[in-house]
C-alpha positions as CSV (number, residue, x, y, z in Angstrom):
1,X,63.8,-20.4,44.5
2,X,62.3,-22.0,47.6
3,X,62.1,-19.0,50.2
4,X,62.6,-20.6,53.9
5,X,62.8,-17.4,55.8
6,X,60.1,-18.4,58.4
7,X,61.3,-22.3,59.0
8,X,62.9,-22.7,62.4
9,X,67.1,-21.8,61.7
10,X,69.6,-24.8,61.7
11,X,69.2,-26.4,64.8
12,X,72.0,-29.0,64.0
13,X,75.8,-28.1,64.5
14,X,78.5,-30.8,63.2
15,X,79.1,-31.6,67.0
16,X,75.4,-32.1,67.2
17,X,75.2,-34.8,65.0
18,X,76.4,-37.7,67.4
19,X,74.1,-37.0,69.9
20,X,71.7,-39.8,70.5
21,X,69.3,-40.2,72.5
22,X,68.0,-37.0,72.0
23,X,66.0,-36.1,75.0
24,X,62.2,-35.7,74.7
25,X,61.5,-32.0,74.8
26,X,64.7,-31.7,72.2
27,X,63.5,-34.9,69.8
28,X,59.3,-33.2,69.8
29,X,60.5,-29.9,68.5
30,X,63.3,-31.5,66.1
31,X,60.5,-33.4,64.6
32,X,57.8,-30.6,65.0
33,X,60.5,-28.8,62.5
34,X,60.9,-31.4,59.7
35,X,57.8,-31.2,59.6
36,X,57.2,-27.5,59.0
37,X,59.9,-27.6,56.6
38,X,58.6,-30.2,54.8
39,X,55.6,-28.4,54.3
40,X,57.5,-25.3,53.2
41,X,59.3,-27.3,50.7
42,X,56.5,-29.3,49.2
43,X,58.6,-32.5,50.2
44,X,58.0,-36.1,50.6
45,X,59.5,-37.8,53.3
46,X,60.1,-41.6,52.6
47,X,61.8,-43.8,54.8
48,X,63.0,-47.7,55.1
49,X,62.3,-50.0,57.3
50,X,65.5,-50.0,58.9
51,X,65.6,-46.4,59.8
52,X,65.9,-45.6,63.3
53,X,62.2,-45.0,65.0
54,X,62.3,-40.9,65.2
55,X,62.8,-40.9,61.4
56,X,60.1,-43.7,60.9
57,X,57.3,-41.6,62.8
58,X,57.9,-38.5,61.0
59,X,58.3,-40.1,57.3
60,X,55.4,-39.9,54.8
61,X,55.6,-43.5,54.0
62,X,57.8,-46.7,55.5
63,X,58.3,-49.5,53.8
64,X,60.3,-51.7,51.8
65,X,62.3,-51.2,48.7
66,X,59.3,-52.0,46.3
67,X,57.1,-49.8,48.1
68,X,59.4,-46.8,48.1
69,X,59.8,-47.3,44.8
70,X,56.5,-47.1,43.9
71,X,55.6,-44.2,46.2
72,X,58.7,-42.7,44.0
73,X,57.3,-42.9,41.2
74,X,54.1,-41.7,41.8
75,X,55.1,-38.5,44.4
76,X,53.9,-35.0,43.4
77,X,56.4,-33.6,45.8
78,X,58.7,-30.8,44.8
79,X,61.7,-32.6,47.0
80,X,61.6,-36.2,47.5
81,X,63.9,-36.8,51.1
82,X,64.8,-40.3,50.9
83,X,66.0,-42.1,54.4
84,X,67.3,-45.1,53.5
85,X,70.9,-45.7,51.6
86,X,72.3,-44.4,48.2
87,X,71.3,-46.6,46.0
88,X,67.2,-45.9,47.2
89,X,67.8,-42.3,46.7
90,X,69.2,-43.2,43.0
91,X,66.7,-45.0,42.2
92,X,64.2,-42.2,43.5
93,X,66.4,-39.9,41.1
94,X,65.9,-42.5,38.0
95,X,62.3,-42.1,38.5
96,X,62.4,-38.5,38.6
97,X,64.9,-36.5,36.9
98,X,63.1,-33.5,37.4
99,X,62.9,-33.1,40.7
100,X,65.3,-32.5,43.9
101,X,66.4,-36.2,45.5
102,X,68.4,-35.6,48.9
103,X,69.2,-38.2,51.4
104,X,70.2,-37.3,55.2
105,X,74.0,-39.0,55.0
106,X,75.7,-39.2,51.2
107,X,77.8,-42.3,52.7
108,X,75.4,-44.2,53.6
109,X,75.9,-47.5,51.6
110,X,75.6,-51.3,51.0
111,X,77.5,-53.8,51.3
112,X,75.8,-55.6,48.3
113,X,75.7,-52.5,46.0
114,X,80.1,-52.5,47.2
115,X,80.0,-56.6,46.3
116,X,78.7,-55.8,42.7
117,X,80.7,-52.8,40.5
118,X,79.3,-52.7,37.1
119,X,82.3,-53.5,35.5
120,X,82.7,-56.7,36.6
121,X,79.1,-57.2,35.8
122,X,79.5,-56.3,32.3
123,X,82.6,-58.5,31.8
124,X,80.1,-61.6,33.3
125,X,77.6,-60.2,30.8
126,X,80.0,-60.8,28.2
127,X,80.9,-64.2,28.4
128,X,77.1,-65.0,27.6
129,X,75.6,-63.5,25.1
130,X,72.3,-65.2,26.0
131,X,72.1,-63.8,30.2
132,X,68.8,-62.4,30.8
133,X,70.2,-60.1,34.2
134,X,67.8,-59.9,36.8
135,X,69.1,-57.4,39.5
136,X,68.2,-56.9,43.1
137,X,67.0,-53.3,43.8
138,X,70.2,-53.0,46.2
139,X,72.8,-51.9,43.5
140,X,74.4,-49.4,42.1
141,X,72.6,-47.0,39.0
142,X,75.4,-48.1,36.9
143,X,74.7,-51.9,37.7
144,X,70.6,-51.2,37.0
145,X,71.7,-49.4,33.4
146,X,73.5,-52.5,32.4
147,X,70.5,-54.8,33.9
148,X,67.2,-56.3,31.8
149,X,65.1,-55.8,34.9
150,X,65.1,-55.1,38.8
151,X,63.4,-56.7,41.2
152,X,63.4,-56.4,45.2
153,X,62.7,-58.8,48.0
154,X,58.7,-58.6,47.9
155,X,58.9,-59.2,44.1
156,X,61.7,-61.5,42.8
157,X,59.7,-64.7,42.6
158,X,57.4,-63.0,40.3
159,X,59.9,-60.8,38.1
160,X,61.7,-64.4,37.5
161,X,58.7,-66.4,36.7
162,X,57.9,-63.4,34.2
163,X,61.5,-63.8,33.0
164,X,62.0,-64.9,29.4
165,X,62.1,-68.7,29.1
166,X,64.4,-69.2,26.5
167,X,66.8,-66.6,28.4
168,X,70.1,-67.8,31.0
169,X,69.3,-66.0,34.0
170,X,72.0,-63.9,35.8
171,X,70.9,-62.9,39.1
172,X,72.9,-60.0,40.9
173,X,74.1,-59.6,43.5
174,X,72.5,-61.1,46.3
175,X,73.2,-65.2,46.2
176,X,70.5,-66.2,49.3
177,X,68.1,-64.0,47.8
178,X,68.9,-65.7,44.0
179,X,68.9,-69.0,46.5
180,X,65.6,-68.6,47.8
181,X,64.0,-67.2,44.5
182,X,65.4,-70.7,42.8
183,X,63.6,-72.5,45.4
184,X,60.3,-70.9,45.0
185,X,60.5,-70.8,40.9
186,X,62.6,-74.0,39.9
187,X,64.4,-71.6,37.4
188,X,67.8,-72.0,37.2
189,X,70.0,-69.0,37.5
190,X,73.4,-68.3,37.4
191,X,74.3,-66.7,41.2
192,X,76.7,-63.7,41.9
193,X,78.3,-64.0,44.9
194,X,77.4,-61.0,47.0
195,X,75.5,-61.2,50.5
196,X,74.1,-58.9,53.1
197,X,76.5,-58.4,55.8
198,X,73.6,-58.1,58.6
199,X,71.4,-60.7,57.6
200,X,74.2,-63.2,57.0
201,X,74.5,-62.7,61.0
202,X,71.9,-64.4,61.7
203,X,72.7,-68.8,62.6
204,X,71.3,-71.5,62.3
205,X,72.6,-72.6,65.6
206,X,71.4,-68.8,66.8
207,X,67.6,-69.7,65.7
208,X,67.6,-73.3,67.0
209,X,68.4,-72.2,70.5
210,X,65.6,-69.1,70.3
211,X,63.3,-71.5,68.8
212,X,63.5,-73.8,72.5
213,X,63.5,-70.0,74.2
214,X,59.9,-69.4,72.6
215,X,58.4,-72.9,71.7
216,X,55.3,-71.3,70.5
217,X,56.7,-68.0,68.4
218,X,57.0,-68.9,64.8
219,X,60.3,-67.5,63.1
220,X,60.2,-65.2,60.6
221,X,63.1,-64.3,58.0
222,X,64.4,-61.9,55.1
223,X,65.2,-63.9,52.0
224,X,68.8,-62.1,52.4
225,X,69.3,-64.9,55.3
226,X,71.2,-68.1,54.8
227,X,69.7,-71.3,53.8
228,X,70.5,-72.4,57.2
229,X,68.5,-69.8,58.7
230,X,65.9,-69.5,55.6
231,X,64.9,-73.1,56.5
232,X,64.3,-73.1,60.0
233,X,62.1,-70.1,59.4
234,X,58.3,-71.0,59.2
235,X,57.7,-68.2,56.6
236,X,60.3,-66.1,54.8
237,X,59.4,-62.6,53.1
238,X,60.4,-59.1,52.7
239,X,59.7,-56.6,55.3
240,X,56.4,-55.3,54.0
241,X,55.1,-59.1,53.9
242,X,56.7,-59.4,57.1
243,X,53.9,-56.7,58.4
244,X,51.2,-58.8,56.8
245,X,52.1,-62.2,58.2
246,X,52.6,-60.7,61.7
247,X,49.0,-59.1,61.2
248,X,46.9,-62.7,60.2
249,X,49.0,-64.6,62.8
250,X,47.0,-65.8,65.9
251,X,50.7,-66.1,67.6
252,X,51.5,-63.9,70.6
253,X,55.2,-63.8,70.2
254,X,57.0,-63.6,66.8
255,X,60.4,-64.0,66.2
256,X,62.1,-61.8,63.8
257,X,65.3,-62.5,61.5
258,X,66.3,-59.0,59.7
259,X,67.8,-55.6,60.3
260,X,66.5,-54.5,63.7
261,X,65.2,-51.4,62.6
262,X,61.9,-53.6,61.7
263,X,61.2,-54.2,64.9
264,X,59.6,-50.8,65.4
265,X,57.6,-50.5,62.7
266,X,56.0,-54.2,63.7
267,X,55.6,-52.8,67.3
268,X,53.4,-50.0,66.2
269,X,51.0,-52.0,63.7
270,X,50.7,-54.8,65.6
271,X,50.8,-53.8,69.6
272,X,49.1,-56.6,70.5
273,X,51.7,-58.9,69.6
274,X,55.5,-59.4,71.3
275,X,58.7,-59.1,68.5
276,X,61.5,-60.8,69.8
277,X,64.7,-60.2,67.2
278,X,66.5,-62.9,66.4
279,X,69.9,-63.3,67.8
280,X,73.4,-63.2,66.0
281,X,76.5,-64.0,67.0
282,X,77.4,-60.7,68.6
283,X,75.3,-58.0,70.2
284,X,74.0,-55.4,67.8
285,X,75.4,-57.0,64.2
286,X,72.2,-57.4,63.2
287,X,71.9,-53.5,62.8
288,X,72.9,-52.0,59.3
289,X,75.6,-49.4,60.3
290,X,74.6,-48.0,56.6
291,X,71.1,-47.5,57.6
292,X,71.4,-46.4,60.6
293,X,74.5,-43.3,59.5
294,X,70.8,-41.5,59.1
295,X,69.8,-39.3,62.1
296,X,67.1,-36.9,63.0
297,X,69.6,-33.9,63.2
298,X,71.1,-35.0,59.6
299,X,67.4,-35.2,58.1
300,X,66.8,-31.9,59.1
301,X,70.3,-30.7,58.2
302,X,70.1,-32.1,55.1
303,X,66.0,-30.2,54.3
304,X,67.6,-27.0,55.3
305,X,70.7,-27.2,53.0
306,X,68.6,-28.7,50.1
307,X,72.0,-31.5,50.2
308,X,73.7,-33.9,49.9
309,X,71.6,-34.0,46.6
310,X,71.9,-37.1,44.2
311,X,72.8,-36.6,40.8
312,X,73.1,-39.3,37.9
313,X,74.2,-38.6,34.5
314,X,71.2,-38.1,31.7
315,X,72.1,-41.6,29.9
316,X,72.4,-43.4,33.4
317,X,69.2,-42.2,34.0
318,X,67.8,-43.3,31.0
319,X,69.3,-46.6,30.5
320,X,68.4,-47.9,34.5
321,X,64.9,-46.3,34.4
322,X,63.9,-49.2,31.9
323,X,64.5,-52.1,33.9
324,X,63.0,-50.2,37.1
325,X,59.4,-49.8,35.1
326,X,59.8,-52.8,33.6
327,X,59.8,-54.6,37.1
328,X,56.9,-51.9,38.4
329,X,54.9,-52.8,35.6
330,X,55.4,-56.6,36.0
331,X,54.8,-56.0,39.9
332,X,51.5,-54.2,39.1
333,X,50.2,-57.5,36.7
334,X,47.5,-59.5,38.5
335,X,49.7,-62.6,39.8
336,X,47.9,-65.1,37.5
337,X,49.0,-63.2,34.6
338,X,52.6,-62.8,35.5
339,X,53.8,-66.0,33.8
């Protein structure tokens, strides 16, 4: 039993919840009490990318799918409090049975994990004996039991070009990133047809007209973007390879195309450099309304109350915990070897 008689009492009341901004002097001592608690609990904080910036500058580790993962897999931590959506926390879960997984909201989702239910997947899978399923990270547990192996953004083009030769790919459920991971491999691969909502925002007609804004600031774009947008870009990569690009570029001014929740995390490693976001059709789509149901108030809420806990089923576990290792150990090969 974890005794929290001398962390700081619930500071956040349902009506709370909404408030944003906090002000100053409220979001230093909101923050100055995860982090207590998180001490008190023996807890790892991870957090995305796209998480808002208070929750990025109190989290253990920020990164990308991949990275999370491994950090996941690899935590000593009693309680593992994941900020990002469902499926992350799941996959946290899958990697540690053991142990208490909580997220801040229980509803916050994705729209590709809502485009792919697993059994629709599994009556695909059964019309070819021979599909070798390759599975973006963002999905469902169910969708990774049924799946030979997982990838994410920063790893696809290797976990295909590992991928069994004589196998018919099935790539799920992202189609730009399947796209873009064709591209790059010259496997072919049998698409489903799911798509970010966010990064689909982003135009081709939207990056043309920044492009003539900032002559000099190269573009660069999630593989969840369009062709239209992917090829306009002068270097396309997940988040955490978004960090190193931005890092070894000699430009001033970069132009980013994903979730705008990036933006901060490039700001603070690289504060020499200007981040310009990309534009969309409409102000603000390019913000995940799933990322960004997490808040301060419901982090903390949701240490205090030990919930909303995630919970998966011993043979879900079991089945989706293969093809998760299986893409960590083909991630941890040297890239030479992962043919």
């Amino acid at each position: 039993m974890i005794d929290l008689t001398d962390v700081h009492p619930r500071l956040v009341q349902p009506e709370f919840v909404t408030r944003r901004p906090l002000p100053p002097d409220e979001l230093d001592k909101l923050s100055r009490h995860i982090l207590a608690l998180k001490k008190k609990l023996n807890a790892v904080i991870l957090a995305h990318n796209y998480q808002v910036p208070e929750i990025q500058d109190v989290a253990d580790f920020v990164g990308d799918s991949l990275g999370l993962s491994q950090q996941a897999a690899k935590t000593s931590a009693d309680v593992i409090v994941f900020c990002g959506v469902h499926f992350m926390a799941e996959t946290a879960k899958i990697l540690n049975p053991n142990k208490i997984v909580i997220l801040p909201d229980k509803d916050a989702g994705c729209s590709l994990e809502e485009s792919c239910p697993a059994p629709k997947l599994k009556a695909l899978q059964d019309t070819n004996p021979n599909f070798y399923t390759v599975t973006y990270i963002n999905c469902s547990a169910e969708v990774k039991a049924l799946s030979d192996v997982i990838c994410t953004s920063g790893n696809a083009v290797k976990i295909v070009n590992a991928s069994p030769k004589d196998r018919d790919l099935l790539f799920v459920p992202d189609e730009n990133l399947g796209a873009w991971v064709m591209e790059q491999t010259g496997r072919k691969m049998t698409l489903w047809r799911g798509s970010c909502y966010a990064h689909v925002e982003f135009t081709h007609a939207g990056i043309v007209k920044i492009r003539q804004e900032y002559p000099n600031a190269p573009v660069v774009a999630h593989p969840e973007c369009t062709k239209a947008v992917r090829m306009l870009a002068d270097e396309v990569c997940s988040t955490e390879k978004m960090v190193e690009y931005c890092k070894r570029s000699a430009a001033r001014q970069i132009i980013i195309a994903t979730e705008a929740g990036m933006i901060h995390r490039l700001r603070r490693e690289c504060p020499d450099k200007v981040f310009i976001p990309a534009p969309t059709g409409s102000c603000r789509c390019n913000e995940c309304k799933f990322m960004k149901m997490n808040t301060l108030e419901k982090l903390y809420d949701c240490m205090i109350d030990l919930a909303p806990r995630v919970e998966l089923p011993p043979e879900i576990i079991r089945r989706a915990r293969l093809p998760i290792e299986r893409m960590l150990e083909i991630s941890a090969r040297p890239i030479e070897n992962a043919g």
